[in-house]
C-alpha positions as CSV (number, residue, x, y, z in Angstrom):
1,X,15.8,82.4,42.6
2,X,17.0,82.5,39.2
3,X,14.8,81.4,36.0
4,X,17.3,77.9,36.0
5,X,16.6,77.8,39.2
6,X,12.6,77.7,38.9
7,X,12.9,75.2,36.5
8,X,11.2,72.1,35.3
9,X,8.8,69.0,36.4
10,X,7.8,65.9,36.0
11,X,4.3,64.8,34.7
12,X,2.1,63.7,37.4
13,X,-2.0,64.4,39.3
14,X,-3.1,64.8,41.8
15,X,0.2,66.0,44.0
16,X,0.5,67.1,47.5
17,X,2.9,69.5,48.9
18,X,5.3,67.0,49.5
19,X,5.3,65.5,46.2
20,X,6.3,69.1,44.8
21,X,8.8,68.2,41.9
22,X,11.9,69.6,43.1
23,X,11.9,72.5,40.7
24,X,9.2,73.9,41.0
25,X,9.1,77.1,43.1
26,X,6.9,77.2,46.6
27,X,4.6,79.9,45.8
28,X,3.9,81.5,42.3
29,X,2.2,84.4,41.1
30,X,-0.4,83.7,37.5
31,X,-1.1,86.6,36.1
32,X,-3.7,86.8,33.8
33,X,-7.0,84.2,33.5
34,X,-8.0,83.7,30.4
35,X,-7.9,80.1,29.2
36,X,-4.0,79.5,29.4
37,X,-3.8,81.4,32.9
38,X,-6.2,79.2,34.3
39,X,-4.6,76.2,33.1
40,X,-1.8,77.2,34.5
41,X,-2.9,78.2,37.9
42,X,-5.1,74.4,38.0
43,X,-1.9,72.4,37.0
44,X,0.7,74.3,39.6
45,X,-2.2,73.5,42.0
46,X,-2.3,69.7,41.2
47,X,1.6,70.1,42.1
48,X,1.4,71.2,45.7
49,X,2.7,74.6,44.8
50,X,0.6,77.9,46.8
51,X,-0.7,79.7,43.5
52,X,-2.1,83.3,43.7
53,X,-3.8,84.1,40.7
54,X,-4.7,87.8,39.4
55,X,-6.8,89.5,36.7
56,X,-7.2,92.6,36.5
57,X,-11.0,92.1,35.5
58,X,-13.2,91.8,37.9
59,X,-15.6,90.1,36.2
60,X,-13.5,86.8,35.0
61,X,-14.9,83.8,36.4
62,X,-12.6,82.1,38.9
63,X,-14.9,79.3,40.6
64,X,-13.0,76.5,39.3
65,X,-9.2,78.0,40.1
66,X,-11.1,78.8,44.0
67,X,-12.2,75.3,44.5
68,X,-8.6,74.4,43.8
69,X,-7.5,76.7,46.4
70,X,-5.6,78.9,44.4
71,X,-5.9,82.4,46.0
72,X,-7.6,84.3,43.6
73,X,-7.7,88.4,42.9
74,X,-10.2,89.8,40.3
75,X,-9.7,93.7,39.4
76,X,-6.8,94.4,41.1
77,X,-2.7,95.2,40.1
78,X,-1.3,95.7,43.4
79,X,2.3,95.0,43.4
80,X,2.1,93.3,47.4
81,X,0.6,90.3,45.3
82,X,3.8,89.7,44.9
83,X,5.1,89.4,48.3
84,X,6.6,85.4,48.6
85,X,6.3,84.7,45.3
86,X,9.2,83.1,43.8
87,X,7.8,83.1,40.0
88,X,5.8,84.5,37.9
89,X,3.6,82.9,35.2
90,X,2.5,85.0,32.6
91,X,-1.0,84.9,29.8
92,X,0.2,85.5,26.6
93,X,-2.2,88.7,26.8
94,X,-0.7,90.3,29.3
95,X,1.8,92.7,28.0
96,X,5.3,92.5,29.5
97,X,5.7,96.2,30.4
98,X,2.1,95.9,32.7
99,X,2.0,96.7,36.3
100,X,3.0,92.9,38.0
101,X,5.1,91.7,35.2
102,X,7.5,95.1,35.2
103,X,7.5,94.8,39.5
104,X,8.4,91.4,39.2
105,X,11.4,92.6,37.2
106,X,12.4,95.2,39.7
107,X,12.7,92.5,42.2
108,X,14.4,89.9,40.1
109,X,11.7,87.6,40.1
110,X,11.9,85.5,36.9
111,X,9.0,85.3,34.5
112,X,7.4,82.1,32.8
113,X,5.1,82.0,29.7
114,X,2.0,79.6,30.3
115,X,4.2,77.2,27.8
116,X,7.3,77.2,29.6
117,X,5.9,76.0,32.7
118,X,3.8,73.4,30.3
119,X,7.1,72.4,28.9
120,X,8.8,72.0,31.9
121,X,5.4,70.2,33.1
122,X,5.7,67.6,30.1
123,X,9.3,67.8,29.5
124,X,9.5,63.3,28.6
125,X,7.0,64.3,25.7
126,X,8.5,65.0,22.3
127,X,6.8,68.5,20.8
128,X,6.4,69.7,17.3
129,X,6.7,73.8,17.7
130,X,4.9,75.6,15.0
131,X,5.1,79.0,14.9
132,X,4.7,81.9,12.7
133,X,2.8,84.9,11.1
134,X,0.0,82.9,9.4
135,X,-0.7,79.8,9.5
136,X,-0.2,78.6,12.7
137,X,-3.2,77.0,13.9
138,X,-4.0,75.3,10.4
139,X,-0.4,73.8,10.3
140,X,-0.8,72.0,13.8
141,X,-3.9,70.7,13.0
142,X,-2.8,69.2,9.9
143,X,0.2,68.2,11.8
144,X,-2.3,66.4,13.9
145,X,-3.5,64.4,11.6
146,X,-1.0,63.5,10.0
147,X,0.4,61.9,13.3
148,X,-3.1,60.4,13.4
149,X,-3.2,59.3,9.7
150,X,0.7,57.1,10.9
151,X,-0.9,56.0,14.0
152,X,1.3,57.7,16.1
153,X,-0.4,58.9,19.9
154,X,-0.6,63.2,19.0
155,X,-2.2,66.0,21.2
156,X,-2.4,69.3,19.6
157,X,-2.3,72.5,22.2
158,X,-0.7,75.8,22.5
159,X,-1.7,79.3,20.7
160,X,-5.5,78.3,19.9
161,X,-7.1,75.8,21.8
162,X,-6.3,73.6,24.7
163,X,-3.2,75.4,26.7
164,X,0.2,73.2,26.7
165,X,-0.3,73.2,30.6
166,X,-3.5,71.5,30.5
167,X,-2.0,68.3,28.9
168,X,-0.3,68.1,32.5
169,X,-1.0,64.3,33.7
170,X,-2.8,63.6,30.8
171,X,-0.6,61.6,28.3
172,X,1.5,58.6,28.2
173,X,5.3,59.0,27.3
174,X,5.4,58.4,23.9
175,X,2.3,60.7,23.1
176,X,3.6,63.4,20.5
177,X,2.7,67.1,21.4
178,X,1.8,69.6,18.0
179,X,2.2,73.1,19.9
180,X,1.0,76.0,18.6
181,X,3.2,79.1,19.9
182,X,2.6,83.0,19.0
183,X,5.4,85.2,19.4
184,X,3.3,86.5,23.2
185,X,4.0,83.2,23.9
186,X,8.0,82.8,23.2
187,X,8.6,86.0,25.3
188,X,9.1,84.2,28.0
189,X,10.6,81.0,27.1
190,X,14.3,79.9,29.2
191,X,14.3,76.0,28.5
192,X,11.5,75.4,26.1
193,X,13.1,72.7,23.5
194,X,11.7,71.5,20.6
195,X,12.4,68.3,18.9
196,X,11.0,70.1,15.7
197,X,10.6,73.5,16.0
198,X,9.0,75.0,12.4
199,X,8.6,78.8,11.5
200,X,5.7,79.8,9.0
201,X,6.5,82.6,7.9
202,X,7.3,86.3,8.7
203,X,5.6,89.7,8.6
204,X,4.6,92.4,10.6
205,X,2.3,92.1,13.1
206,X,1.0,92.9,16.6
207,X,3.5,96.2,16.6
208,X,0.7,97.9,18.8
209,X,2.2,95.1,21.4
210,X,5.9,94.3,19.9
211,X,6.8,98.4,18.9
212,X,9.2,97.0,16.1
213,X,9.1,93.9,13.5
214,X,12.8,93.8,14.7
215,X,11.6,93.2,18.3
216,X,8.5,90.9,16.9
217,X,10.6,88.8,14.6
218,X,13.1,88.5,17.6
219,X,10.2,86.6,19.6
220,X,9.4,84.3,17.0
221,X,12.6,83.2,16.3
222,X,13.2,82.5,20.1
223,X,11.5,78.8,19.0
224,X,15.0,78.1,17.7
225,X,17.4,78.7,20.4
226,X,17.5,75.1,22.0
227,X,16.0,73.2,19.1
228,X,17.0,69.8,17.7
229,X,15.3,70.0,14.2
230,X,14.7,73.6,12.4
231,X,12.1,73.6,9.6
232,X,12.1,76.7,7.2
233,X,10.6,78.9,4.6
234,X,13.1,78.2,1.7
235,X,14.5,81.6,0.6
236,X,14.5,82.6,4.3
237,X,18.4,82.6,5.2
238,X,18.1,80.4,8.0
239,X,19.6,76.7,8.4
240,X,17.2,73.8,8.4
241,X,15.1,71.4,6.3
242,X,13.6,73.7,3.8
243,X,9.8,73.9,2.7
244,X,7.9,75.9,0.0
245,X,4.6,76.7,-1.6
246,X,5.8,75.0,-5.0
247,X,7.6,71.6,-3.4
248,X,6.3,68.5,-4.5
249,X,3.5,67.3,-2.2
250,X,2.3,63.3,-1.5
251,X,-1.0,64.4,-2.3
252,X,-2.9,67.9,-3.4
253,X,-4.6,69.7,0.0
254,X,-7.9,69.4,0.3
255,X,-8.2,73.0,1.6
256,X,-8.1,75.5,-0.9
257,X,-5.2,78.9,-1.6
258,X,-1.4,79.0,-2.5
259,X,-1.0,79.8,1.4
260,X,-2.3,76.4,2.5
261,X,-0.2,74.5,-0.1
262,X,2.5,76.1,1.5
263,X,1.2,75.2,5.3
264,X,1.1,71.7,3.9
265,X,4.5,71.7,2.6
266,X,5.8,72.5,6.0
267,X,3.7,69.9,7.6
268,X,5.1,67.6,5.2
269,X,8.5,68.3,6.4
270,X,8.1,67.8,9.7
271,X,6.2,64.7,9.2
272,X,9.1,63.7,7.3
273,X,11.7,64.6,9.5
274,X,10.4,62.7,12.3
275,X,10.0,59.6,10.3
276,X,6.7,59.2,8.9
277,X,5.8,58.2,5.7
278,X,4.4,60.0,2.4
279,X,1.1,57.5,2.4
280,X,0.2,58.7,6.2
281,X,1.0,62.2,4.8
282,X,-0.8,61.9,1.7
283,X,-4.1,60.3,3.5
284,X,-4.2,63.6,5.3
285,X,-3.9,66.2,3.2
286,X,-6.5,64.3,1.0
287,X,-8.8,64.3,4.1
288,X,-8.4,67.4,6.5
289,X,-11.0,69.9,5.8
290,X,-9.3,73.1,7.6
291,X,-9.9,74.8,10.7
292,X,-12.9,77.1,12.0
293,X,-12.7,80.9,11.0
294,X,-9.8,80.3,8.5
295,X,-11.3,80.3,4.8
296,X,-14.2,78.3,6.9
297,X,-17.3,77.8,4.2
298,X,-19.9,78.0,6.6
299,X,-22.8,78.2,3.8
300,X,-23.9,78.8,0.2
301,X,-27.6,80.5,0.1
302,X,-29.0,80.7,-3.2
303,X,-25.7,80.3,-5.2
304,X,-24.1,82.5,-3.0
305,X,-20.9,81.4,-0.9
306,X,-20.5,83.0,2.7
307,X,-17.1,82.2,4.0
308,X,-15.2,82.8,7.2
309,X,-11.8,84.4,7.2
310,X,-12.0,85.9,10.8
311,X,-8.9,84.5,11.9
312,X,-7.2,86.9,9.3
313,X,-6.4,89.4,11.9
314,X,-3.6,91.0,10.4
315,X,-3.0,92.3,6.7
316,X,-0.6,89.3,5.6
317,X,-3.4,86.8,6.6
318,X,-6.3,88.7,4.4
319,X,-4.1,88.9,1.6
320,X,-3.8,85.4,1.6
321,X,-7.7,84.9,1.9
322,X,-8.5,87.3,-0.8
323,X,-5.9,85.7,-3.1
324,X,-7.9,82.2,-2.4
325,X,-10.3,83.5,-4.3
326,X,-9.3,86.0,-6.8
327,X,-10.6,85.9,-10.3
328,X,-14.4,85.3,-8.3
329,X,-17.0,87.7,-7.8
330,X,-16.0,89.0,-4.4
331,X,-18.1,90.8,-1.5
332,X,-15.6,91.7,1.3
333,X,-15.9,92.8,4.6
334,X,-12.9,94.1,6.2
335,X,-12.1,96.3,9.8
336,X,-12.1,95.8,13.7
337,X,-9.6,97.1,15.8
338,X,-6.2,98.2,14.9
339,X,-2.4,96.7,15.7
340,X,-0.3,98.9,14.1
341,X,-0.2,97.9,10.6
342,X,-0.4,100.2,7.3
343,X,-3.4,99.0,5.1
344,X,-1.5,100.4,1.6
345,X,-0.4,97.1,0.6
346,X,-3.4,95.1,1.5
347,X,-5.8,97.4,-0.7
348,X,-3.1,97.8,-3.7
349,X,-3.0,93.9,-4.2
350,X,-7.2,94.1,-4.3
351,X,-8.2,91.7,-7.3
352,X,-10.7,93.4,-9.9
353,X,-12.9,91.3,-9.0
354,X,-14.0,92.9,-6.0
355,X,-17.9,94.1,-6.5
356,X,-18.2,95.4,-2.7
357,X,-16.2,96.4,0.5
358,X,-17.6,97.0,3.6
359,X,-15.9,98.7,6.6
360,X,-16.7,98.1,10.4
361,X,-15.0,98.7,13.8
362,X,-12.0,101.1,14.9
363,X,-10.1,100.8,11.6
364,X,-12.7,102.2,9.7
365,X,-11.2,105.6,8.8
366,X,-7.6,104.4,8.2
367,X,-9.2,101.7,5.9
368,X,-11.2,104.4,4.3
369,X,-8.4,106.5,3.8
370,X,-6.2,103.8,1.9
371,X,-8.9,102.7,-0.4
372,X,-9.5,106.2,-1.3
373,X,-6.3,106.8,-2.2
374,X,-6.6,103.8,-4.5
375,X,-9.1,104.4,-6.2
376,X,-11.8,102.2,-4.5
377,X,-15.4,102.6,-3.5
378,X,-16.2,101.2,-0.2
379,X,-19.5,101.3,2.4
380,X,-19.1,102.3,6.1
381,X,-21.0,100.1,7.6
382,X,-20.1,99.8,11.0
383,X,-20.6,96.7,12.5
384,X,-20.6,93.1,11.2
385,X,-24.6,92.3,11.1
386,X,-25.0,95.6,8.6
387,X,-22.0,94.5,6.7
388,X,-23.5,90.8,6.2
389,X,-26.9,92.1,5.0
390,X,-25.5,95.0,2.7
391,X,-22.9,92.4,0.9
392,X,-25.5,90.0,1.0
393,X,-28.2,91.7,-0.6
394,X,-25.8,92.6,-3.5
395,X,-24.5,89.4,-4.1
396,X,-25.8,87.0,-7.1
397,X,-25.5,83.6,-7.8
398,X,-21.6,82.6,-8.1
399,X,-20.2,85.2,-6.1
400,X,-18.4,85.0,-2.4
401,X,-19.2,87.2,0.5
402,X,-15.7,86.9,2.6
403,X,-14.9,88.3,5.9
404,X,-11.3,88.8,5.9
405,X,-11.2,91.7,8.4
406,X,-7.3,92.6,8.4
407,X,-7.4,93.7,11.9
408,X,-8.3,92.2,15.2
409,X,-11.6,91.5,16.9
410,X,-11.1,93.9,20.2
411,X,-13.4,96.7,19.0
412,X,-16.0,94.4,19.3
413,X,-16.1,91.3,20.1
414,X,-14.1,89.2,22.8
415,X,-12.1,87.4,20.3
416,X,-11.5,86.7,16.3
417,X,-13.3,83.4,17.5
418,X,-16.5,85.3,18.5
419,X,-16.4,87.6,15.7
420,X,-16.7,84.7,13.3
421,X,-19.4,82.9,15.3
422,X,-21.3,86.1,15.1
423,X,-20.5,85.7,11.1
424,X,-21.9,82.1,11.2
425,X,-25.0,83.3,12.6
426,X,-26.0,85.8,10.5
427,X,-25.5,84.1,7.8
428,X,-27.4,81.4,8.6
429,X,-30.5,83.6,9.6
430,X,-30.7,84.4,5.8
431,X,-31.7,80.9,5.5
C-alpha cells in the first residue's frame, strides 16, 4: 500500500469495523506513546482500525490505549510487530532512523506523523499551520484568540498541547483549527494542507536529531508544499504575505520583547488573511497574557522578579529572552542537555548587565568553556534548585532572576514543561 493509498478520513466516534472510512488502512502500527502517540492509537481505534501500539519503555502507562483494545507492547523493538501492518504512525519523538521506523522502510510500509493522520482525520476543518524555530506555541495561542476575540469557533492543537488527532469527532465543520507543528512533526507529512500555513522563523536547531540545518530547514518548510496561503518573515526570500518585527500593529502586545512583537505581527497576518478584522485583532493583543514557560513571570519576592524562560530550549530562543530584558539587572541561569548547537553566539551577545550566570545539567562544560573564552565569570551549580537559591540570594530589589536555559530539559527532567514547574516551585518556596 502506498502512502496515497493509506490516506485520509472523515470525522466521526464511535466507529465499528464496518464503518472504517474507506482509506484508512486495516491494521496500523503507533509507535511511540507519549501524548500524540496515544491520541493517535485512541482515535484509529474509535475508527474500527486493529491498532498495535509500541514503546520502547516499559514503564509508559497504557491502561487507557488497553481498554480500547489496542494491542499494546511496552519495552520492546521487535521488527515482527510489524507483521500485517499496513501503516505506520509515528511520535514526533521517535527518531526516523530507530529500529521500527527504518524496518518499516525496508518493507515499503509508508510512515504517518501523528498530524497527518489528524489531518486526514479532520480534513472538512480549515487549519492555521504555524511553524517555526521560536515562537511557535505563543503564536497559536495568540492565533487563538484572536479567532476568539472575531467570534469565530477555534481549537488550538499540535506541537504543545492537545495532539491534532485528539480533535477527532470533536468539532463542528466550520470550527477553525490553529496547529502548532515542529519540524519532527512535518517529517512525515504526504497530504497535510494548510489553508494558512505561517513560518516563524529560522535557525539551527535540534541537529543532534536533524544532522544538518539544511536537512532541518528542509522539514520545516515541508508546511508549504500543498498550501493555499504562505505567511513569511519579510527579508526571507520566499513568496507570501509578508510580516515583521517593525510592521504597524492594531494595537501594542501586551507580552513583553522585540520577539513577541514580531509573533504578533505574524498573527496579525494571518488573522488578516482569513478575513478578520484589526478591532478583533487589536482586542487581543491588548488582552493575551503569553504562554506558560515562555518569559512566564511567575513571581516578584521582595522586589525581585523570578521569570520562566524554560521553553527556551535552544540558543535562538534565549537570546531572545535575555534581549527582553536587557539594560536590567540580570541573574541568569542557563544549561541542560545538549542538541548540537555552538554557545559562542549566545554568550557574545550577553548584555552588561548580567550580575550572575549559573550553569546546570550536561551542557555545563561547553557553556563553561564559551564564557570563558569571553571573558565571563559564571558558577557551576549543577542543578536547578542550587541555581535558584545562589541567583536568588544575590539578587536586590529591581533585578530579574531568568531561566533561559539554551538547551533542552533531557538531562533532567522529562520535559522543558517539568523543568519550569520545578522553577515555579522553588521560587515560590522562597515565599
Amino acid at each position: 500500500m502506498t502512502a496515497a493509498e493509506a490516506g485520509g478520513a472523515a470525522t466521526g466516534t464511535d466507529r465499528t469495523s464496518a464503518d472504517r472510512p474507506p482509506r484508512l488502512p486495516r491494521r496500523v502500527l503507533v509507535v511511540g506513546l507519549a501524548r500524540s502517540g496515544q491520541a493517535a492509537a485512541l482515535a484509529l481505534a474509535r475508527h474500527g482500525v486493529e491498532v498495535v501500539a509500541v514503546d520502547r519503555d516499559p514503564s509508559v502507562d497504557t491502561g487507557r490505549l488497553a481498554a480500547a483494545g489496542v494491542e499494546v507492547h511496552a519495552g520492546t523493538e521487535e521488527d515482527r510487530l510489524l507483521d500485517g501492518v499496513e501503516l505506520i504512525v509515528k511520535s514526533p519523538g521517535v527518531p526516523g532512523e530507530s529500529v521500527l521506523p527504518a524496518a518499516a522502510r525496508s518493507r515499503g510500509i509508508p510512515i504517518w506523523s501523528e498530524v497527518e493522520l489528524g489531518y486526514r482525520l479532520l480534513e472538512g476543518n480549515p487549519i492555521v499551520g504555524v511553524t517555526g524555530t521560536n515562537g511557535k506555541t505563543t503564536t497559536s495561542e495568540l492565533l487563538g484568540a484572536v479567532f476568539r476575540a472575531a467570534g469565530r469557533p477555534v481549537e488550538v492543537a499540535g506541537n504543545v498541547g492537545r495532539p491534532l488527532t485528539g480533535l477527532d469527532g470533536t468539532l463542528s465543520p466550520e470550527t477553525w483549527i490553529v496547529c502548532e507543528l515542529s519540524s519532527f512533526q512535518l517529517e512525515d507529512v504526504h497530504e497535510l494542507s494548510c489553508d494558512v500555513a505561517v513560518l516563524l522563523n529560522l535557525e539551527p536547531d535540534h541537529l543532534d536529531r536533524h544532522g544538518t540545518f539544511e536537512a532541518y530547514q528542509d522539514a520545516k518548510l515541508r508546511i508549504f508544499e500543498r498550501a493555499r496561503t504562505r505567511v513569511v518573515p519579510r527579508g526571507s526570500g520566499l513568496e507570501g504575505i509578508e510580516f515583521s518585527a517593525d510592521d504597524e500593529l492594531p494595537a501594542e502586545p501586551l507580552i513583553r520583547g522585540a520577539h513577541n512583537r514580531e509573533n504578533a505581527a505574524a498573527a496579525t497576518a494571518t488573522a488578516r488573511a482569513v478575513g478578520i478584522d484589526d478591532a478583533a485583532i487589536a482586542e487581543a493583543l491588548r488582552t493575551f497574557p503569553g504562554v506558560e514557560h515562555r518569559l512566564e513571570l511567575v513571581a516578584e519576592i521582595d522586589g525581585v522578579r523570578y521569570v520562566n524562560d524554560s521553553k527556551a530550549t535552544n540558543t535562538a530562543a534565549a537570546r531572545r529572552g535575555i534581549a527582553a530584558y536587557r539594560g536590567e539587572p540580570l541573574h541568569l541561569i542557563l544549561g541542560g542537555s545538549l542538541k548540537g548547537e555552538s554557545f559562542e553566539e549566545l554568550v557574545a551577545d550577553l548584555p552588561d548587565t548580567i550580575r550572575s550566570i549559573d550553569l546546570i545539567g550536561d551542557a555545563t562544560d561547553e557553556l563553561a568553556a564559551a564564557l570563558e573564552r569571553a571573558d565571563h565569570t559564571y558558577r557551576r551549580s549543577g542543578d536547578l534548585a542550587t541555581a535558584v537559591e545562589r541567583a536568588a540570594n544575590d539578587a536586590s530589589l529591581g533585578d530579574v532572576v531568568l531561566l533561559s536555559p539554551a538547551c533542552a530539559s533531557f538531562d533532567q527532567f522529562r520535559n522543558f514543561e517539568e523543568r519550569g514547574d520545578a522553577f515555579r516551585r522553588l521560587v515560590e518556596a522562597r515565599r
